[in-house]
C-alpha positions in Angstrom: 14.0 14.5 19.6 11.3 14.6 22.0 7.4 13.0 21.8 5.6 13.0 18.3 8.8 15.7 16.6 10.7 13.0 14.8 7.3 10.3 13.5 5.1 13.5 12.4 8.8 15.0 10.3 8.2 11.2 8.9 4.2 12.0 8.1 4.9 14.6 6.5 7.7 13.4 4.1 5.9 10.8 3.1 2.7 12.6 3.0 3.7 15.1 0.9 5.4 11.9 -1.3 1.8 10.5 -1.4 0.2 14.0 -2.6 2.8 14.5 -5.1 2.5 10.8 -6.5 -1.4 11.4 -7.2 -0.6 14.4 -8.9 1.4 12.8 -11.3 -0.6 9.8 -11.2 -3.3 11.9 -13.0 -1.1 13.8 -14.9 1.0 11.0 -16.1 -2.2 9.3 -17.8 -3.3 12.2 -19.8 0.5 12.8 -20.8 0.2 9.3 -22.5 -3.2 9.4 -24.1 -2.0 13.3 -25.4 1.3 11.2 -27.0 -0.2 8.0 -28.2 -3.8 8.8 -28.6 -4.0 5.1 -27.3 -6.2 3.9 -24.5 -4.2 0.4 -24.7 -0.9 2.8 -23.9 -2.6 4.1 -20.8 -3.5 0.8 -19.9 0.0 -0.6 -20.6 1.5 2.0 -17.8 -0.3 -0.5 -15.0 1.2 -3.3 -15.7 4.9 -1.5 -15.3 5.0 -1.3 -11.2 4.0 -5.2 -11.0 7.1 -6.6 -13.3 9.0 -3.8 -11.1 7.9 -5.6 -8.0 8.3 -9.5 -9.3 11.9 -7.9 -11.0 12.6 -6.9 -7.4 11.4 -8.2 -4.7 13.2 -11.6 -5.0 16.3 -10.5 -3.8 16.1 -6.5 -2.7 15.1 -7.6 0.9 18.5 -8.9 1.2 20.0 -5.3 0.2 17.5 -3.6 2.6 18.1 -5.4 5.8 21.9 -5.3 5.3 21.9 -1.3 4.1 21.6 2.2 6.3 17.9 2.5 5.7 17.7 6.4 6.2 20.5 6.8 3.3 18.8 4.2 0.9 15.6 6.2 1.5 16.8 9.5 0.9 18.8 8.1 -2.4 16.1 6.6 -3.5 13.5 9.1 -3.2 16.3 11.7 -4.8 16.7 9.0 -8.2 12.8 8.9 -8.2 12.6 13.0 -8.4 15.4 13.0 -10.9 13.5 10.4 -12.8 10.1 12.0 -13.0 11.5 15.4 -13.8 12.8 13.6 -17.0 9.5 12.6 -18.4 7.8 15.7 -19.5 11.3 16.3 -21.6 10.5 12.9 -23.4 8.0 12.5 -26.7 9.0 7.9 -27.1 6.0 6.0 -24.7 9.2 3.3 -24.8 10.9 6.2 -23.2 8.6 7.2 -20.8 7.9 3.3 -20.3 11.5 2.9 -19.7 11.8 6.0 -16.7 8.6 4.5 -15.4 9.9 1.0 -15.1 13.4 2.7 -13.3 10.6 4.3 -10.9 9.0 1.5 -10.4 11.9 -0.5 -9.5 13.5 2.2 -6.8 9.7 2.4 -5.0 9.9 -1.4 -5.0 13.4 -0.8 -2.6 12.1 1.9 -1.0 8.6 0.7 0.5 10.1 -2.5 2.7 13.1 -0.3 3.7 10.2 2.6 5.1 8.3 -0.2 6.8 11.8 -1.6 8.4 12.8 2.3 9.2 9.3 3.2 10.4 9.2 -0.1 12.7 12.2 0.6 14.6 11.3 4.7 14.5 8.1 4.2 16.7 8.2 2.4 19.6 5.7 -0.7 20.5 3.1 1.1 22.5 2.7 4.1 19.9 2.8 2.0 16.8 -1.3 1.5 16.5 -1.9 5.5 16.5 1.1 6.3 14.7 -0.1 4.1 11.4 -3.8 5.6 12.3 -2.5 9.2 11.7 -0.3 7.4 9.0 -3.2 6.3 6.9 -5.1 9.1 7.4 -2.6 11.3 5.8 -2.2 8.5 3.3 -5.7 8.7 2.5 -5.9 12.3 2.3 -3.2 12.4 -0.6 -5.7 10.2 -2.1 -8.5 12.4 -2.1 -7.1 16.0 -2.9 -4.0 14.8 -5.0 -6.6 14.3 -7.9 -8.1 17.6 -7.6 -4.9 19.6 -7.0 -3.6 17.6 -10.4 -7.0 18.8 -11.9 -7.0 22.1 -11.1 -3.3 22.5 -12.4 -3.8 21.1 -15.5 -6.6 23.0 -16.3 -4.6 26.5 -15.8 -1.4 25.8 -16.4 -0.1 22.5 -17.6 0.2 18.7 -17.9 3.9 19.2 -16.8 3.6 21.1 -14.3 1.7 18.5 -12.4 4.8 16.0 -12.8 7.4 18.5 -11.8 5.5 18.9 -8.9 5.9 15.1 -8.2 9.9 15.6 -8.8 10.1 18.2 -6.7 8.0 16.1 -3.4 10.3 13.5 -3.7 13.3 15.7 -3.0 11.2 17.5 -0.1 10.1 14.0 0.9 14.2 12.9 1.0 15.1 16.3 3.0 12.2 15.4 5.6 14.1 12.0 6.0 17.6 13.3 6.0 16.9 15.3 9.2 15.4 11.8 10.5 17.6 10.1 13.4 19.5 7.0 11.8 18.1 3.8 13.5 20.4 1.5 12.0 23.1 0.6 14.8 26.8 0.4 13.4 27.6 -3.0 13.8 24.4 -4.1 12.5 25.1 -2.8 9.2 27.6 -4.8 6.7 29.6 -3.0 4.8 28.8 -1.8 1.4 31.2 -3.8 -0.6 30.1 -6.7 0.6 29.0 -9.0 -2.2 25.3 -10.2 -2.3 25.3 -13.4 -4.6 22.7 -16.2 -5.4 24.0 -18.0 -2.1 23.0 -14.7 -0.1 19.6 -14.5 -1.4 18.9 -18.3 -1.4 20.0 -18.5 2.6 17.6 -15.2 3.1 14.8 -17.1 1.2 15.3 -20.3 3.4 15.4 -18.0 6.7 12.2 -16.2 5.6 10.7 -19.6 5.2 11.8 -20.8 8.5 10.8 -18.1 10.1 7.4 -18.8 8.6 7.2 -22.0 9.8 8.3 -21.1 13.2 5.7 -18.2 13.4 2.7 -20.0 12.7 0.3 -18.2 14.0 1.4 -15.1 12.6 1.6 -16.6 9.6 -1.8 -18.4 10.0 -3.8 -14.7 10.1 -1.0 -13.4 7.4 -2.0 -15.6 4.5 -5.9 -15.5 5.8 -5.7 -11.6 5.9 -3.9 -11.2 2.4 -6.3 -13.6 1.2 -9.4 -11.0 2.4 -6.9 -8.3 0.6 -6.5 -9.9 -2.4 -9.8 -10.9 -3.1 -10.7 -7.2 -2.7 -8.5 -6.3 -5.2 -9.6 -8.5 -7.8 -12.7 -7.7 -7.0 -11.7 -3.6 -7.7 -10.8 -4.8 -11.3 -14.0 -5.0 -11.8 -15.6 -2.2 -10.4 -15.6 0.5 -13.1 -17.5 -2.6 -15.4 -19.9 -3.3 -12.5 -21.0 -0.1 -12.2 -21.3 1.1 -15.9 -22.5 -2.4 -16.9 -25.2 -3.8 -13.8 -26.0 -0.8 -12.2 -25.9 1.5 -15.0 -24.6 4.7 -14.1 -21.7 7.0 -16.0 -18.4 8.4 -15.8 -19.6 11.4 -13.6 -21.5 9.0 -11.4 -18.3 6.3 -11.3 -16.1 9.6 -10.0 -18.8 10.5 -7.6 -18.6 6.6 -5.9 -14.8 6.5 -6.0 -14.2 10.0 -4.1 -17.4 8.8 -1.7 -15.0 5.9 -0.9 -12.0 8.0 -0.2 -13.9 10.6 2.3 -15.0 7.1 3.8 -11.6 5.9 4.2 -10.3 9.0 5.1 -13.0 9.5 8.2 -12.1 5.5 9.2 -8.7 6.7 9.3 -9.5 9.8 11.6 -12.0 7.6 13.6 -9.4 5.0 14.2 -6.5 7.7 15.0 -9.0 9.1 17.7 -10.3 5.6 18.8 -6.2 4.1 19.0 -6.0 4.4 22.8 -9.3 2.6 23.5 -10.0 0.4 21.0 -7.4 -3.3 20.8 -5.3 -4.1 18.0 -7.6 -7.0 17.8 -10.9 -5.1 17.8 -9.1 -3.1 14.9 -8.0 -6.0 13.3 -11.4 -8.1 13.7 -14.4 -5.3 13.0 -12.4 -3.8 10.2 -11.8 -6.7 8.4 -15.3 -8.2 8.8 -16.9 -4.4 8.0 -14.9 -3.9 4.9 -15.3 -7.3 3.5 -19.6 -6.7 4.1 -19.4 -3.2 2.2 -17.7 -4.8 -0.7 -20.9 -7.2 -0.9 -23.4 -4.3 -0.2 -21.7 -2.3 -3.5 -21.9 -5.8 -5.8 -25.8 -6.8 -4.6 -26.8 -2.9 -5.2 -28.7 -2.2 -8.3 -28.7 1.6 -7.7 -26.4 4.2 -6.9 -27.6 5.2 -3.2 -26.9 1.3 -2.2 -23.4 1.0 -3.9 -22.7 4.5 -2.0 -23.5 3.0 1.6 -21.4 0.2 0.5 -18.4 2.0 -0.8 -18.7 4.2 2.9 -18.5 1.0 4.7 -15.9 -0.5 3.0 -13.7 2.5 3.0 -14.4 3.5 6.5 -13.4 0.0 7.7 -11.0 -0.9 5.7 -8.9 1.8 7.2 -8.8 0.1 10.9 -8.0 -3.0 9.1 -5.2 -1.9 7.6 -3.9 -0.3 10.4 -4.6 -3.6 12.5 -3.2 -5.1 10.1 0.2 -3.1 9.9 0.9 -2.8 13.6 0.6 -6.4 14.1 2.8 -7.0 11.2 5.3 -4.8 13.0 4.9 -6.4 16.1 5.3 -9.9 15.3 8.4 -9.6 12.3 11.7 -9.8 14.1 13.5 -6.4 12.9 16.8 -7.9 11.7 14.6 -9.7 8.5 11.7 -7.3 8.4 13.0 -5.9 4.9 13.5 -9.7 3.1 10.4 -10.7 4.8 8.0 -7.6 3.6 10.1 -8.2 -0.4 9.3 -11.9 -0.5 5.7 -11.5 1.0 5.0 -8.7 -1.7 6.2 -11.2 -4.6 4.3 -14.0 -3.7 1.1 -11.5 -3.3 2.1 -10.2 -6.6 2.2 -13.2 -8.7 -1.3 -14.6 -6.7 -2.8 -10.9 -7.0 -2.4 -11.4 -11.3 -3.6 -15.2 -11.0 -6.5 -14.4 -8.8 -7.7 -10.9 -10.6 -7.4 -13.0 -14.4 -9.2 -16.3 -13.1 -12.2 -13.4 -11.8 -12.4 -12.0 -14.8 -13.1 -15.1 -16.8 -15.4 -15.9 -14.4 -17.0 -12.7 -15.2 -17.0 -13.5 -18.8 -18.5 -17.1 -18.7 -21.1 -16.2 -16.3 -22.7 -13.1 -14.7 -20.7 -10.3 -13.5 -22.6 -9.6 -10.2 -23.0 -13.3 -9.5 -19.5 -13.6 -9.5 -18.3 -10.7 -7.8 -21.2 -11.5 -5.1 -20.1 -15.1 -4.8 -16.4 -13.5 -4.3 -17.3 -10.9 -1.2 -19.3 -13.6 0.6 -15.9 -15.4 0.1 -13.7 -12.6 1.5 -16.4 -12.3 4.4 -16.3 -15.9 5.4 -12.7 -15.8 5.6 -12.7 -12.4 7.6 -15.3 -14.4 10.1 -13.1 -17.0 10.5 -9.7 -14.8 10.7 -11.9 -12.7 13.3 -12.3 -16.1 15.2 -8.9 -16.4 15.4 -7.5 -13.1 16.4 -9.9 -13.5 19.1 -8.4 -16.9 20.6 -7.9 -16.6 24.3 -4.6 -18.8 24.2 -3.2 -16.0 21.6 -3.6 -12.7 24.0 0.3 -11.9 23.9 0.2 -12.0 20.3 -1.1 -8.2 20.4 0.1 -7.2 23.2 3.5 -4.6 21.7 6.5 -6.5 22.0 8.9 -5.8 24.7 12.1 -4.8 25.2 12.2 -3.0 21.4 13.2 0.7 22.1 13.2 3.6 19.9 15.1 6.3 19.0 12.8 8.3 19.1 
């Protein structure tokens, strides 16, 4: 395969994937409420993909860098379809529960093994455009999965809307089985080969050497995840800031939250468009800085025009962060421990993401809520200055420069 053939078959596999998850993202939540009548059920339903993760993650980056990554993808996104296409059968919330948490557990192996596949798919030099088009697609599921779901279940069914999440992940696992395999021969172990405690412990100890060996990379790491985290916790408190300070409703809170996604999906166009011209630092730098400053535009704002401006900023922004973000990552990661590195990372960001989004939100209940939340952005924007600093060091110019010598298949 020639060009942009084999990464846009990958796009659209995983884009369709996307589209099909926020169907039955919406779907799934009004399944729940119709079975339980229980507001505390629907909320139960988010805690299911973190335990997945911290069940996970410990040791599934040793399975994914010693595994055919094409084959695990396509198994797991064929489990995943046959798993969704149970629920609507089901009546238990333990059994739906139950299929979630299986879900759960075979997205936790398969988003490390697509960031190992798509790392060695793309080659260095295309890498920043590639996750610009990448999160723009990503950010388009966001925005008309929703409606589609909407639309559906208003003339037809709730079900309907999850069999349609079934059936993407099968489309989404024959997109990748016409995928080249990137996975040489000799590099893979053989399946019967045990993975035991002493396995995983020596991957832990390499991902921690290579840690300390990599410090700069892991210097902007921890100070970028920190700026993401922050952001997060801050999100938990979003729907209560805006009903609660500024005062507005459900229609008003729907209104700000798909203002957001057109903003991130036009950063993500913008930075697609701007990849050739604009550095991986540049990216990096003015997206991290921009997003963090429309976070505190929305939590000063006492009025709706003022949290709008500040969800466009952050949204539009936070897209060439991310993709900044994600090529470097990519760039920097030696291939052979990308999967055990990306598992362990996402545990550790897990069980700091809880701690963090809990000690906010008794903040927010001892004091005020947009004190806190303000005192938090200017936080994540200090940091982002600093990071920005950083990126920008003259000594550390072959840091995003794409590394050589890495070939594709493609």
């Amino acid at each position: 395969m020639q060009g942009w053939k084999t990464p846009w078959l990958y796009v659209f596999g995983i884009g369709v994937s996307n589209l099909g998850n926020w169907i039955y993202l919406v779907a799934i939540n009004l399944l729940v409420l119709q079975i339980t009548g229980s507001p505390a059920a629907v909320a139960g339903m988010f805690i299911i993909r973190p335990l997945a993760v911290l069940f996970m993650n410990s040791w599934s980056g040793s399975i994914i860098d010693r595994v055919n990554k094409r084959r695990l993808m396509i198994w797991a996104d064929c489990i995943r379809g046959l798993l969704v296409f149970v629920i609507p059968w089901l009546d238990s919330i333990w059994a739906i529960y139950g299929i979630m948490f299986l879900i759960s557990i075979t997205g936790a192996l398969f988003g490390p093994t697509s960031m190992s596949y798509m790392t060695k798919l793309v080659p260095p030099e295309e890498r920043k455009r590639f996750n610009s088009w990448f999160s723009f697609t990503t950010s388009g599921a966001a925005l008309l999965g929703p409606a589609i779901s909407g639309f559906l279940i208003m003339y037809t069914n709730i079900q309907v809307s999850i069999f349609i999440n079934a059936i993407s992940f099968l489309i989404c696992a024959l997109a990748i089985y016409f995928l080249p395999d990137v996975d040489e021969p000799h590099n893979t172990v053989k399946v019967r080969e045990r993975i035991g405690l002493k396995t995983i412990s020596k991957d832990w100890a390499e991902v921690i050497n290579f840690g300390r060996s990599a410090q700069y990379f892991t210097l902007v790491y921890l100070m970028f995840q920190s700026v993401m985290m922050l952001s997060f916790a801050l999100d938990s408190q979003e729907a209560t800031f805006i009903k609660q300070v500024i005062g507005l409703d459900d229609k008003d809170y729907g209104l700000l939250v798909s203002i957001a996604g057109a903003g991130y999906l036009a950063g993500s166009a913008a930075a697609a468009f701007s990849s050739k011209w604009m550095s991986l630092r540049m990216f990096i730098g003015m997206g991290v800085v921009l997003s963090s400053v429309g976070y505190t535009i929305f939590y000063i704002s006492n009025g709706i025009l003022l949290a709008a401006f500040g969800f466009i900023v952050f949204g539009f922004f936070s897209s060439f962060a991310n993709t900044g973000y994600t090529t470097f990552f990519q760039n920097s990661v030696p291939l052979h421990m990308m999967g055990r590195f990306s598992s362990t990372a996402s545990l550790l960001e897990g069980m700091a993401q809880i701690a963090l989004t809990l000690i906010l939100g008794f903040s927010a209940e001892l004091f005020s809520l947009q004190m806190v939340s303000i005192m938090t952005a200017l936080v994540a924007v200090v940091i982002s200055v600093l990071l920005t600093i950083i990126v920008y060091l003259p000594s550390k110019n072959y840091h995003y420069e794409p590394p050589e010598g890495k070939m594709s298949v493609m």
